[in-house]
ROBA-600974 format. One record per residue: residue in one letter; x, y, z of N, C-alpha, C in turn; residue number from 1. Coordinates in nm, 3 decimals. Layout:
N
A_X_Y_Z_X_Y_Z_X_Y_Z_NUM
...
! end
This chain:
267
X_-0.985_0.660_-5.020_-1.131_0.656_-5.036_-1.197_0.728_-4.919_1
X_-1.277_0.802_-4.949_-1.336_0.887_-4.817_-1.457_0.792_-4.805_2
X_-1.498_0.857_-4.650_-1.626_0.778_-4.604_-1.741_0.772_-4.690_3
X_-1.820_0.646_-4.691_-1.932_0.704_-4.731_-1.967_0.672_-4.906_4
X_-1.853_0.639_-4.952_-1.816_0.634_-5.100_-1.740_0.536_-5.183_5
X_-1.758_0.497_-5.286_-1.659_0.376_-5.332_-1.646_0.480_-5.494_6
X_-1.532_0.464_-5.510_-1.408_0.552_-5.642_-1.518_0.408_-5.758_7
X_-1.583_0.511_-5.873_-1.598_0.442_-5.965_-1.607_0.527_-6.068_8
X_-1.453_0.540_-6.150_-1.439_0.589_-6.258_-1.528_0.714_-6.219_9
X_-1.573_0.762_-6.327_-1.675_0.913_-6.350_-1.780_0.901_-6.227_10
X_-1.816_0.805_-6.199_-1.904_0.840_-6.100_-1.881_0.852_-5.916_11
X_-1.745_0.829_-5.967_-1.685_0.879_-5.827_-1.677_1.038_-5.803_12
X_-1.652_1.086_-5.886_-1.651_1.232_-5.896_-1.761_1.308_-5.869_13
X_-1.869_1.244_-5.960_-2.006_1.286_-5.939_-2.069_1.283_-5.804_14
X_-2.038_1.140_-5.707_-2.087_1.178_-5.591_-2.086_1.245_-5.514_15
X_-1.962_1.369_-5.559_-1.930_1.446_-5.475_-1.976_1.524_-5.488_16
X_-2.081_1.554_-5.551_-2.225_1.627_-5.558_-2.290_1.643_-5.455_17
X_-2.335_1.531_-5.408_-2.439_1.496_-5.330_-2.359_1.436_-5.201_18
X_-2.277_1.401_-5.144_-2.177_1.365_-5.030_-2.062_1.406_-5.026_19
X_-1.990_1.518_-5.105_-1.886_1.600_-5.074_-1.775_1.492_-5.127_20
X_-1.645_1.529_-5.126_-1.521_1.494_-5.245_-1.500_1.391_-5.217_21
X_-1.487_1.315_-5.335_-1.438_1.196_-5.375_-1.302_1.191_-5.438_22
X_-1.217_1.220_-5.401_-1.096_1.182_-5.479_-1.092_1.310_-5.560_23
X_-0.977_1.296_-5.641_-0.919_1.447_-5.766_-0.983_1.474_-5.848_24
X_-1.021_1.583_-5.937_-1.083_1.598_-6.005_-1.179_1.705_-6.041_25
X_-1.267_1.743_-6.101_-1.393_1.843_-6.103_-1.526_1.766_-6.190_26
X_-1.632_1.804_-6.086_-1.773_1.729_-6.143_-1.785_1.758_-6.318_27
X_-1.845_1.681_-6.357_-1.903_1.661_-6.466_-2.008_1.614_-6.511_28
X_-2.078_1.661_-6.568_-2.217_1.611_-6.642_-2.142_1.467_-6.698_29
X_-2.251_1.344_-6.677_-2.259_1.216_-6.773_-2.335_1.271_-6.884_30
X_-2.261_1.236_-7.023_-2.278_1.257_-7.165_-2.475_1.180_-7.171_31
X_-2.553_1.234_-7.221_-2.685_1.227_-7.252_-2.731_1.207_-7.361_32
X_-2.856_1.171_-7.408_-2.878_1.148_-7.539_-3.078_1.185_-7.533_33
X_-3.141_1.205_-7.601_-3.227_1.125_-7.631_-3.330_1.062_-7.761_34
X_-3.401_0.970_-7.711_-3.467_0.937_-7.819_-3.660_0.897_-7.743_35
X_-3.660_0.939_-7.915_-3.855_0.867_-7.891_-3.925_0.939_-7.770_36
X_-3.876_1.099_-7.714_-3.946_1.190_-7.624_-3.859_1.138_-7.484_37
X_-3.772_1.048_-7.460_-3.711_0.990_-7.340_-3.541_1.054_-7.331_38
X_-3.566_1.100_-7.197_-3.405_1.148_-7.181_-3.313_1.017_-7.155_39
X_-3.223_0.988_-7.164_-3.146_0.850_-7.139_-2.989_0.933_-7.114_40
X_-2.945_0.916_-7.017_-2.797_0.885_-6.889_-2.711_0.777_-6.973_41
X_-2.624_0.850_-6.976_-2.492_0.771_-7.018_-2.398_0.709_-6.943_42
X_-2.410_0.578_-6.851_-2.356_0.524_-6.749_-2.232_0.460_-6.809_43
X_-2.093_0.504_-6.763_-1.997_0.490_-6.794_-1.961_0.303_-6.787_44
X_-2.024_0.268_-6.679_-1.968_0.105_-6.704_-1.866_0.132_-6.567_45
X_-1.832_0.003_-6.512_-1.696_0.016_-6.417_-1.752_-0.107_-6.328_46
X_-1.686_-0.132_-6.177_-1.685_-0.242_-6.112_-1.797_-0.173_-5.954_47
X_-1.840_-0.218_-5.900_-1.885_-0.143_-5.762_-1.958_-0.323_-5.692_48
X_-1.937_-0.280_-5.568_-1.961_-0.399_-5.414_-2.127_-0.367_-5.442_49
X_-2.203_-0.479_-5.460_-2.359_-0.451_-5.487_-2.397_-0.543_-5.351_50
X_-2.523_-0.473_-5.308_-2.621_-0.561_-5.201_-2.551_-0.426_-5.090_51
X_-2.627_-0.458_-5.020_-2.597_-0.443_-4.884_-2.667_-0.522_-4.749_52
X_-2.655_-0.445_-4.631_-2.599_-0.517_-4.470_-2.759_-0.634_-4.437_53
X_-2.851_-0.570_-4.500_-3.003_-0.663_-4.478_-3.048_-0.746_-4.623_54
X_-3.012_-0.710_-4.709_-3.011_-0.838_-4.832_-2.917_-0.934_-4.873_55
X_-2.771_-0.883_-4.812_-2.676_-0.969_-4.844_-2.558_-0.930_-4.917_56
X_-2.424_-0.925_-4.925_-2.311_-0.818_-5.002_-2.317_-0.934_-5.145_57
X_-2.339_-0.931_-5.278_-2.318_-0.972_-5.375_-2.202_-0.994_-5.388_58
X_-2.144_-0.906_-5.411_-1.963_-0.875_-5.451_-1.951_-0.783_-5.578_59
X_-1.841_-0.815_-5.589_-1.812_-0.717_-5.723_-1.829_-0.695_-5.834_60
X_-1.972_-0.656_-5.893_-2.021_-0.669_-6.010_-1.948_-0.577_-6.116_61
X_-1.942_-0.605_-6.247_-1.882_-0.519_-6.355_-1.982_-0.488_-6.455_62
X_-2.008_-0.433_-6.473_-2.096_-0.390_-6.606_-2.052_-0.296_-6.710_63
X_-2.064_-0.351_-6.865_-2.044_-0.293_-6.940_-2.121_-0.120_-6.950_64
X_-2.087_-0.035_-7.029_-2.169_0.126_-7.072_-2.275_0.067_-7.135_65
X_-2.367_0.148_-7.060_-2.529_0.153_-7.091_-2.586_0.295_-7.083_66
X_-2.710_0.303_-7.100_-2.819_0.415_-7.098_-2.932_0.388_-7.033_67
X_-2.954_0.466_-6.937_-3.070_0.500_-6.846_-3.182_0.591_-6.871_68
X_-3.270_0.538_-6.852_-3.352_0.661_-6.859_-3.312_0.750_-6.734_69
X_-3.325_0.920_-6.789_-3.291_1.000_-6.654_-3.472_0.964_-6.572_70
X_-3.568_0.960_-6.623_-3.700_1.028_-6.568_-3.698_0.856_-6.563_71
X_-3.870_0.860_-6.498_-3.938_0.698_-6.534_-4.048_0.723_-6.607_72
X_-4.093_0.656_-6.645_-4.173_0.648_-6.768_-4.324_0.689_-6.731_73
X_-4.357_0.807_-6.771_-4.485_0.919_-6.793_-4.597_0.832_-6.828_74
X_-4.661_0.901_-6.754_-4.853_0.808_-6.852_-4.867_0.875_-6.976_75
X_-4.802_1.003_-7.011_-4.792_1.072_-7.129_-4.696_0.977_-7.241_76
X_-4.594_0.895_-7.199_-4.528_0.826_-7.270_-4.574_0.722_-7.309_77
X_-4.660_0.653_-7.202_-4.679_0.526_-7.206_-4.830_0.497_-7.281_78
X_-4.902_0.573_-7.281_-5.054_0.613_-7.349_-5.039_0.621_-7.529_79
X_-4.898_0.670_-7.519_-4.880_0.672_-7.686_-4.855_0.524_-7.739_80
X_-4.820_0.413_-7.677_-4.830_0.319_-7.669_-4.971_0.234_-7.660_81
X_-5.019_0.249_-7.537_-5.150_0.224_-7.512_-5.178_0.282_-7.464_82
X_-5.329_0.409_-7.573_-5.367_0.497_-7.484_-5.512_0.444_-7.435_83
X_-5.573_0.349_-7.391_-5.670_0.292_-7.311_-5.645_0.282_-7.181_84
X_-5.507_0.265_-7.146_-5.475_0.223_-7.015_-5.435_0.343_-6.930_85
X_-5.473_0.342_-6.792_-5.525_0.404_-6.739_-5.462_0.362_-6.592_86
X_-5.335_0.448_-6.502_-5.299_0.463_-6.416_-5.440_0.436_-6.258_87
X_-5.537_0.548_-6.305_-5.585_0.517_-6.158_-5.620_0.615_-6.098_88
X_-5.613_0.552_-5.953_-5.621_0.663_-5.823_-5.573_0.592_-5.721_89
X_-5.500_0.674_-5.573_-5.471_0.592_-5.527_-5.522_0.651_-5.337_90
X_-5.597_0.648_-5.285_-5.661_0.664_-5.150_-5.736_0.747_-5.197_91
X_-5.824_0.809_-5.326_-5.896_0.934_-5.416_-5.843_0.976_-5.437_92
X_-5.684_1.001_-5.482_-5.614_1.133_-5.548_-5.581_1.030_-5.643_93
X_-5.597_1.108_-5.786_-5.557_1.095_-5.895_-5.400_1.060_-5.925_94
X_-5.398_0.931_-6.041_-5.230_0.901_-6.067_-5.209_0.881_-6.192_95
X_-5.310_0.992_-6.265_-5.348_0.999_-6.391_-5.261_1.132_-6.445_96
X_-5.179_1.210_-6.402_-5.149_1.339_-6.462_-5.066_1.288_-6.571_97
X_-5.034_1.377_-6.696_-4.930_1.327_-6.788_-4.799_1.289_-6.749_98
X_-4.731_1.376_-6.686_-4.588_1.405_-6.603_-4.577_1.315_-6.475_99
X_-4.720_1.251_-6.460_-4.685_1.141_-6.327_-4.627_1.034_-6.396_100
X_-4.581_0.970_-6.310_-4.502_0.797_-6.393_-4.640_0.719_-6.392_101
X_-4.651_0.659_-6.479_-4.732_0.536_-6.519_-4.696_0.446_-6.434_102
X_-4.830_0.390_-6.371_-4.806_0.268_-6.307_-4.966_0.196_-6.288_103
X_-4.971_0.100_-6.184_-5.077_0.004_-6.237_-5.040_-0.093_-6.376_104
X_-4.882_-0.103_-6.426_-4.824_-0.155_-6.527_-4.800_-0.291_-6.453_105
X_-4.831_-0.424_-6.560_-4.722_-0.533_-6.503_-4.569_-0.524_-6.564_106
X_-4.510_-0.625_-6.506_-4.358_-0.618_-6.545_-4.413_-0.665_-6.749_107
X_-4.506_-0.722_-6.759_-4.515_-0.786_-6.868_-4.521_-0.675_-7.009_108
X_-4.623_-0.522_-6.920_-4.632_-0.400_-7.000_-4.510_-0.365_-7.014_109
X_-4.437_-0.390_-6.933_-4.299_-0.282_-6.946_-4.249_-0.323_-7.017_110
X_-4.218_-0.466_-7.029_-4.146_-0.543_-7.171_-4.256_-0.486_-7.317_111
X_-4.299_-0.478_-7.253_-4.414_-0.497_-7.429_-4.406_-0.327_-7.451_112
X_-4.401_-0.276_-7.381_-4.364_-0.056_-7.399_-4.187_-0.124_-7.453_113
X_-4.099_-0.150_-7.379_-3.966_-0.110_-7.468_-4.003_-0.188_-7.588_114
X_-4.046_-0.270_-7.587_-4.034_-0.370_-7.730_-4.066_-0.247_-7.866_115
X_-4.196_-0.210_-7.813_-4.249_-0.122_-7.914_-4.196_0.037_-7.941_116
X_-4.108_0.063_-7.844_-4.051_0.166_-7.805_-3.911_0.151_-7.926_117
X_-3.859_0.032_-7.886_-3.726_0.014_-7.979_-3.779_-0.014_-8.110_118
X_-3.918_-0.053_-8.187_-3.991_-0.075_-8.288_-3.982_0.123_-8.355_119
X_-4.051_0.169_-8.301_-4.111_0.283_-8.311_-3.933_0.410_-8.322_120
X_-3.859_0.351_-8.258_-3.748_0.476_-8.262_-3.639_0.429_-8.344_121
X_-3.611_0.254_-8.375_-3.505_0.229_-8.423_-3.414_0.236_-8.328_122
X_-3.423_0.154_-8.221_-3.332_0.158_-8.089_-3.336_0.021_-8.050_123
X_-3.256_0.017_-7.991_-3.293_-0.140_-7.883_-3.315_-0.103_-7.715_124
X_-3.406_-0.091_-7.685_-3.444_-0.068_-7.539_-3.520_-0.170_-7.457_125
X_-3.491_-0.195_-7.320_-3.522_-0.289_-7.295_-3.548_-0.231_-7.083_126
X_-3.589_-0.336_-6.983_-3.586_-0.288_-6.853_-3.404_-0.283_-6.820_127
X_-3.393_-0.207_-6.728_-3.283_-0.250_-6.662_-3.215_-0.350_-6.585_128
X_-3.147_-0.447_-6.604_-3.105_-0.537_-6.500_-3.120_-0.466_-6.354_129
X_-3.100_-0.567_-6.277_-3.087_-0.550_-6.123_-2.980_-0.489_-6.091_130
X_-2.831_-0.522_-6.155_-2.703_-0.485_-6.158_-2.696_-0.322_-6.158_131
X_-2.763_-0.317_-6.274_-2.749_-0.203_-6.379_-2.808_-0.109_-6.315_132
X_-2.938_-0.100_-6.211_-3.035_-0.031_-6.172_-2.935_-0.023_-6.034_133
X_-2.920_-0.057_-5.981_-2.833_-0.028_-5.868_-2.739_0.009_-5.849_134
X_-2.661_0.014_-6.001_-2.544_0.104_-6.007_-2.549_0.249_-6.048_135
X_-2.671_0.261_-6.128_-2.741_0.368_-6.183_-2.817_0.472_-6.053_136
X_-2.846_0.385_-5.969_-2.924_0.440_-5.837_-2.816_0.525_-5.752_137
X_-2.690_0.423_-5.742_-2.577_0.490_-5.618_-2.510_0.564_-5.684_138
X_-2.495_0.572_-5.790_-2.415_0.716_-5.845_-2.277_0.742_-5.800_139
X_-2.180_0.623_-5.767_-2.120_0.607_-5.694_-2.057_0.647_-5.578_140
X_-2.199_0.658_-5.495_-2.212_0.609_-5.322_-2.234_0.467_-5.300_141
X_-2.187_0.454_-5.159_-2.225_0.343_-5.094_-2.326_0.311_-4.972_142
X_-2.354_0.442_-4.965_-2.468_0.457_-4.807_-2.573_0.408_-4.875_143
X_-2.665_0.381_-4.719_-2.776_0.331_-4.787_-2.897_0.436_-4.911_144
X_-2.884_0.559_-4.898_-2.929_0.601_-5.010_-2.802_0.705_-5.051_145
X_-2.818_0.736_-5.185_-2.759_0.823_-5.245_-2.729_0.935_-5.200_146
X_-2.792_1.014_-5.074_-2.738_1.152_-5.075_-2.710_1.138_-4.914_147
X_-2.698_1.014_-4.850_-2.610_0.998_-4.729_-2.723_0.952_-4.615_148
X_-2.689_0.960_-4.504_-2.728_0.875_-4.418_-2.854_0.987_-4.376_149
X_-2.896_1.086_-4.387_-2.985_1.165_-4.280_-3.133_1.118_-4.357_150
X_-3.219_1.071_-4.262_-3.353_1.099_-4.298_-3.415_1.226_-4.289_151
X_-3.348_1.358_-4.276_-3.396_1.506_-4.275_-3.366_1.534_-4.383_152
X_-3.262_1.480_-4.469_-3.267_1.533_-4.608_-3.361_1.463_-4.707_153
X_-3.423_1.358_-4.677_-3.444_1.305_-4.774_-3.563_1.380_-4.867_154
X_-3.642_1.462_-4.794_-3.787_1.508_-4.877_-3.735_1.598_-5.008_155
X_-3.568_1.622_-4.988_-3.535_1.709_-5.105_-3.503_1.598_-5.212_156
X_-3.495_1.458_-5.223_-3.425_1.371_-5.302_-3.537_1.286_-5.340_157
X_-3.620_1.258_-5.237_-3.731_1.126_-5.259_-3.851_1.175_-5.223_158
X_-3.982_1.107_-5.336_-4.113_1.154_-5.277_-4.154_0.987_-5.181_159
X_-4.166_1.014_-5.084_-4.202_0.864_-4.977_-4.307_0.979_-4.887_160
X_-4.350_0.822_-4.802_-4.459_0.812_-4.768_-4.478_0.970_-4.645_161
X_-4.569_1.053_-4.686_-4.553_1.139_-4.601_-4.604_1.155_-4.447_162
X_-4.667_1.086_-4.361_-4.635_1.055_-4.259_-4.660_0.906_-4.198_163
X_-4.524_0.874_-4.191_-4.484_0.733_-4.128_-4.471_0.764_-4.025_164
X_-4.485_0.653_-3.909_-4.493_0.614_-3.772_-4.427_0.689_-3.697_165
X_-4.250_0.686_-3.760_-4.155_0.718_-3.692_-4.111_0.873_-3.762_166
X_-4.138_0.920_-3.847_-4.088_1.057_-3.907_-4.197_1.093_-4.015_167
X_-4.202_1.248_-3.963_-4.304_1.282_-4.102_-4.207_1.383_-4.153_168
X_-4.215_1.333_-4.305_-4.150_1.383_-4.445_-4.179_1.450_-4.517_169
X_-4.205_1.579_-4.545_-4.272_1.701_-4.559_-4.254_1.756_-4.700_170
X_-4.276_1.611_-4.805_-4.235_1.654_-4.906_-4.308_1.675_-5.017_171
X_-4.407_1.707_-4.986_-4.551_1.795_-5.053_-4.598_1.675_-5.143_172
X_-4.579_1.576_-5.129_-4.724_1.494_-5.233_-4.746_1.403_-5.142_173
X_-4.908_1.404_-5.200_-4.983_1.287_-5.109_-4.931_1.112_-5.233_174
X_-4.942_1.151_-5.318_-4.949_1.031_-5.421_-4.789_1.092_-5.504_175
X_-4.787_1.001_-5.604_-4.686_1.030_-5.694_-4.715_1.106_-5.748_176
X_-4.550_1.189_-5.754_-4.497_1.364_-5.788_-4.468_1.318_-5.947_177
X_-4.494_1.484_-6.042_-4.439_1.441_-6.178_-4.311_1.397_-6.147_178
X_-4.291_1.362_-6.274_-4.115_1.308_-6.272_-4.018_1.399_-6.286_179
X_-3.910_1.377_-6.209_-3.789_1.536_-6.186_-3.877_1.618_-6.087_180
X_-3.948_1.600_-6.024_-4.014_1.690_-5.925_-3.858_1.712_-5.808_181
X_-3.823_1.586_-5.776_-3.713_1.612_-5.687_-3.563_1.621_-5.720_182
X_-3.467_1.635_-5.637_-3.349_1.672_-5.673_-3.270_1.533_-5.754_183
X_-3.209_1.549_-5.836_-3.160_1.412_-5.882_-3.054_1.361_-5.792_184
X_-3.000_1.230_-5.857_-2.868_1.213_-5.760_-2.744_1.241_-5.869_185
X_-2.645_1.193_-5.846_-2.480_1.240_-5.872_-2.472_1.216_-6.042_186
X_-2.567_1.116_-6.075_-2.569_1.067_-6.237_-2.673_1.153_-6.266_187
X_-2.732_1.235_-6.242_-2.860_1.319_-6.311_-3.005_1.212_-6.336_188
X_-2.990_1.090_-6.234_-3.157_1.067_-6.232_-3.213_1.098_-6.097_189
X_-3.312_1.067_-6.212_-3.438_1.157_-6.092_-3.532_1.038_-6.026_190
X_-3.555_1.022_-5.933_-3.642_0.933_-5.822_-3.569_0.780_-5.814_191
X_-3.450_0.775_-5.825_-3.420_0.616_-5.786_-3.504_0.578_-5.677_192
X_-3.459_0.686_-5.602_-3.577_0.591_-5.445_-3.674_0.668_-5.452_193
X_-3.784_0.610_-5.456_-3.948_0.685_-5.379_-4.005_0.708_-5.516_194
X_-4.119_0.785_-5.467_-4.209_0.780_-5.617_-4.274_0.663_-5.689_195
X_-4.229_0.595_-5.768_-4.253_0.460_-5.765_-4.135_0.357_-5.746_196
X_-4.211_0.242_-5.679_-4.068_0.159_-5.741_-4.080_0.134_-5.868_197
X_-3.963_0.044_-5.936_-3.942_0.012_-6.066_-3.940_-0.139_-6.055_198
X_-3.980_-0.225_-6.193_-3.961_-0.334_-6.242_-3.774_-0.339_-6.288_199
X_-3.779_-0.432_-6.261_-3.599_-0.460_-6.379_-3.649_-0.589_-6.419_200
X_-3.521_-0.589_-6.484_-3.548_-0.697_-6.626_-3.553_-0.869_-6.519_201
X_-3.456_-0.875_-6.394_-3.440_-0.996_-6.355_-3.573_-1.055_-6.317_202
X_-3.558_-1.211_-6.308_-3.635_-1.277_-6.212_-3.575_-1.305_-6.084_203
X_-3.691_-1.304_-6.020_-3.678_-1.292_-5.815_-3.605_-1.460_-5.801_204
X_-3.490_-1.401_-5.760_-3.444_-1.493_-5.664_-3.376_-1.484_-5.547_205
X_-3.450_-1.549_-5.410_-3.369_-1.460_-5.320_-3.210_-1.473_-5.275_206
X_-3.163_-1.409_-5.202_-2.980_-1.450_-5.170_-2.916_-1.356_-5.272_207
X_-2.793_-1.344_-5.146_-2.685_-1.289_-5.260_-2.628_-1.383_-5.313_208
X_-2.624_-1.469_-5.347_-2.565_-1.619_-5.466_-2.627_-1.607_-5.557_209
X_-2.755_-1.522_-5.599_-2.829_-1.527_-5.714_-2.799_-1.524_-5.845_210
X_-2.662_-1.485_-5.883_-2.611_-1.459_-6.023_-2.504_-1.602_-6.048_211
X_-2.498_-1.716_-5.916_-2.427_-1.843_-5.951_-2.250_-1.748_-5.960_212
X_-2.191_-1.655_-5.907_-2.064_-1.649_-5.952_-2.030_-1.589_-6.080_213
X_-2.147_-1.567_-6.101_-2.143_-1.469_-6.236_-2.143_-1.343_-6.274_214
X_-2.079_-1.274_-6.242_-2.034_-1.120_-6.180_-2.047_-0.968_-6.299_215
X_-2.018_-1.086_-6.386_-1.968_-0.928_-6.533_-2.120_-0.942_-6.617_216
X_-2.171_-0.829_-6.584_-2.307_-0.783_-6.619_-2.421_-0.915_-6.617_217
X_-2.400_-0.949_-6.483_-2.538_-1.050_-6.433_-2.636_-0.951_-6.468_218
X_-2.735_-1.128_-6.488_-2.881_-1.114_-6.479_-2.909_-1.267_-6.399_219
X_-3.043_-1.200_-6.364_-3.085_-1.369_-6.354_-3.201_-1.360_-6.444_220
X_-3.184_-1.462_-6.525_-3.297_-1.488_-6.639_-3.417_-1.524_-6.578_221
X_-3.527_-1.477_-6.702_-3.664_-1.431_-6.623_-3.719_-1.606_-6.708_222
X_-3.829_-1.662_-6.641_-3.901_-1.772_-6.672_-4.023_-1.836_-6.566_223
X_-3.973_-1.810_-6.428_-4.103_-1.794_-6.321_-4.188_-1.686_-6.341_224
X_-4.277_-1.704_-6.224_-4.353_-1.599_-6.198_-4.382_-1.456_-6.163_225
X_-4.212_-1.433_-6.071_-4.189_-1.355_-6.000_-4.065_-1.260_-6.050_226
X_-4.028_-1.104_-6.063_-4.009_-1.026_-6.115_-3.938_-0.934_-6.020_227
X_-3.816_-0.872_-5.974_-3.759_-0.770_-5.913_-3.808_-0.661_-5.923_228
X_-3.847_-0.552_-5.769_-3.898_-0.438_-5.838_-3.719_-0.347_-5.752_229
X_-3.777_-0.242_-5.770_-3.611_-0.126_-5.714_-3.670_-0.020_-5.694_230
X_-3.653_0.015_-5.558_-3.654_0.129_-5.551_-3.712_0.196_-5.428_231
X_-3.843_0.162_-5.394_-3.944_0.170_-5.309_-4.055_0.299_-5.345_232
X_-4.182_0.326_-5.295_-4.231_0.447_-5.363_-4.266_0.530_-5.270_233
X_-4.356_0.620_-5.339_-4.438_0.708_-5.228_-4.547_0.635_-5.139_234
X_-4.556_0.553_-5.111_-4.638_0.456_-5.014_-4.503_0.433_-4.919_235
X_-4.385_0.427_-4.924_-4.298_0.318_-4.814_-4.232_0.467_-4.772_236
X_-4.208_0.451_-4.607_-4.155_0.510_-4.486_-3.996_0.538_-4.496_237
X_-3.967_0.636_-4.501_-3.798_0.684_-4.542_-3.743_0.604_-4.426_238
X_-3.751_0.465_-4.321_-3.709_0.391_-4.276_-3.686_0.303_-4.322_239
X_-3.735_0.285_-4.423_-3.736_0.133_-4.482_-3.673_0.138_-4.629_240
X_-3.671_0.305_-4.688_-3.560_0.254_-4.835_-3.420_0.235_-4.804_241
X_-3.388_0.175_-4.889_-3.232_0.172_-4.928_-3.182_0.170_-5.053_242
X_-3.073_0.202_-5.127_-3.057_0.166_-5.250_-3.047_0.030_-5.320_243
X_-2.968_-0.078_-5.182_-2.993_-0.206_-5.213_-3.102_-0.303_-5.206_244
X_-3.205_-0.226_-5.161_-3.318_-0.265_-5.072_-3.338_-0.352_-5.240_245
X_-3.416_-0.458_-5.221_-3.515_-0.552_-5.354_-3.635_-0.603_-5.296_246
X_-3.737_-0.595_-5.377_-3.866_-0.679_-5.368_-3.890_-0.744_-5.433_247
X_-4.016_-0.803_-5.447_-4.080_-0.879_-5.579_-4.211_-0.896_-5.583_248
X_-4.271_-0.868_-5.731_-4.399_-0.905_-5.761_-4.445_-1.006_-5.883_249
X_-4.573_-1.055_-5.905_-4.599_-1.140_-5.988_-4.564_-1.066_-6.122_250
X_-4.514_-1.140_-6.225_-4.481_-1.026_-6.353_-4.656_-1.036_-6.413_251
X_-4.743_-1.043_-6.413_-4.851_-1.028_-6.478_-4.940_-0.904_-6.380_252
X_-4.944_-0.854_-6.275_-5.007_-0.791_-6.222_-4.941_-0.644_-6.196_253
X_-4.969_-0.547_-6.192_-4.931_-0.399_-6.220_-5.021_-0.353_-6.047_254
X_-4.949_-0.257_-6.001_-4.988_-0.189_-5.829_-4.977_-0.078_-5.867_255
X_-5.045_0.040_-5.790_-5.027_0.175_-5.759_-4.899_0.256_-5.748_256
X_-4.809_0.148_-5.714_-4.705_0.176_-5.637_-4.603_0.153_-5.719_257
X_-4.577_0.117_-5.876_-4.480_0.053_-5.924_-4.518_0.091_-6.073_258
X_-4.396_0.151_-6.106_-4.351_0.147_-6.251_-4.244_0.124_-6.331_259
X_-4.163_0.226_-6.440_-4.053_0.147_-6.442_-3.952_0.237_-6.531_260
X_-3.879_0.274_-6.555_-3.772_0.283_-6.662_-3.733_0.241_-6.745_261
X_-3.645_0.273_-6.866_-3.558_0.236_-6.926_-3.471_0.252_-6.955_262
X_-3.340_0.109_-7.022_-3.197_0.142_-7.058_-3.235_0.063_-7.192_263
X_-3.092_0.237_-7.275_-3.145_0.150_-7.429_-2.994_0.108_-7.457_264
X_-2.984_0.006_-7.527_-2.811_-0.048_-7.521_-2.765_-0.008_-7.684_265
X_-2.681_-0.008_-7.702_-2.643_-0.066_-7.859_-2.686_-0.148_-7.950_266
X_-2.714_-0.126_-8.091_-2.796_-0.203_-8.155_-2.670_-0.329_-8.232_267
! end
């Protein structure tokens, strides 16, 4: 195993995209699909060490093959749904473009967009688990972000906050960039970190014990108040993302700063 990396099936290969060789082999595109105007990532499934050194090491989660959205979800997407609703602005710049991600969403919209999403295409789509979104994020790396330890690379991978305290990040948007504006990672998505964060399907609980020992495609079932987001956005300081990094917000209230994706499973 080289530095820097954990061997997971197809996506071990792939990281060697973005952090140089992983083991035998030659890169490959993950198989793609889409539906209902949405590109969706064909995540092979396999085992990978989730959490990391400031939230806590989970252990060894397994997850079955799923589908990702490659992009996050457009105000152009999400308007065909409900076109009343209305992204915003965020310090006076506009977060209204079609190609920007929708946000000002609660976790509650995002359920109620796949619901109608899998209505409308004949699919079953739904948010991503916590699991699922973090395995989808590292592309199988293990550093704290996807394309390795330097905060000098990051303005080519993530749109974040462009000048923080400690480093300014020169990566041409004041607010959130369309989607695919930046380089993807090793699975072909685009903005795991920065841009917006994302909702997932879990409810907030803190600790790595949160799944009770329950390892093969955890969730923690949603019924409180409080909602996982992933990712971090263009508001937070390339000091402070990580891929394991988690937050949480109320699931009824939608921020500037937060939108979301989707994975569509098997019907």
């Amino acid at each position: 195993m080289s530095s820097g990396r954990i061997c997971l099936g197809a996506l071990c290969v792939l990281a060697g995209l973005i952090a140089g060789p992983c083991g035998h082999g030659t890169a490959q595109e993950l198989a793609s699909t889409r539906a209902g105007g949405v590109d969706f990532v064909r995540m092979p499934g396999d085992c990978y060490e989730m959490g990391g050194i400031d939230v806590g090491i989970v252990g060894e989660v397994c997850l079955s093959p799923f589908d990702i959205g490659r992009y996050e979800i457009t105000n152009a997407q999400f308007n065909a749904f409900r076109p009343d609703h209305r992204s915003g602005s965020f310090g006076g710049i506009s977060l209204e473009g079609g190609d920007q991600p929708v946000v000002n969403v609660s976790w509650n919209d995002a359920v109620a967009y796949a619901a109608w999403f899998s209505r409308e295409n004949g699919v079953s789509a739904r948010l991503p688990t916590e699991a699922e979104w973090e395995y989808a994020a590292r592309a199988g790396t293990r550093t704290a972000r996807f394309w390795g330890t330097s905060d000098e690379r990051a303005y080519r991978f993530a749109n974040l906050r462009d000048r923080a305290a400690d480093y300014r990040l020169p990566d041409g948007f004041e607010v959130t960039a369309p989607v695919g504006s930046f380089e993807a990672n090793a699975a072909g998505l685009h903005d795991t970190i920065g841009n917006v964060s994302e909702w997932v399907q879990d409810g907030f609980i803190a600790g790595a014990d949160r799944f009770g020992g329950a390892l093969q495609d955890p969730v923690v079932p949603g019924g409180g108040p409080l909602r996982v987001r992933r990712g971090g956005s263009f508001d937070d300081p390339v000091r402070i993302v990580r891929v394991w990094a988690r937050d949480f917000y109320a699931a009824g209230f939608g921020v500037p700063q937060t939108g979301f994706r989707l994975v569509m499973e098997e019907k």
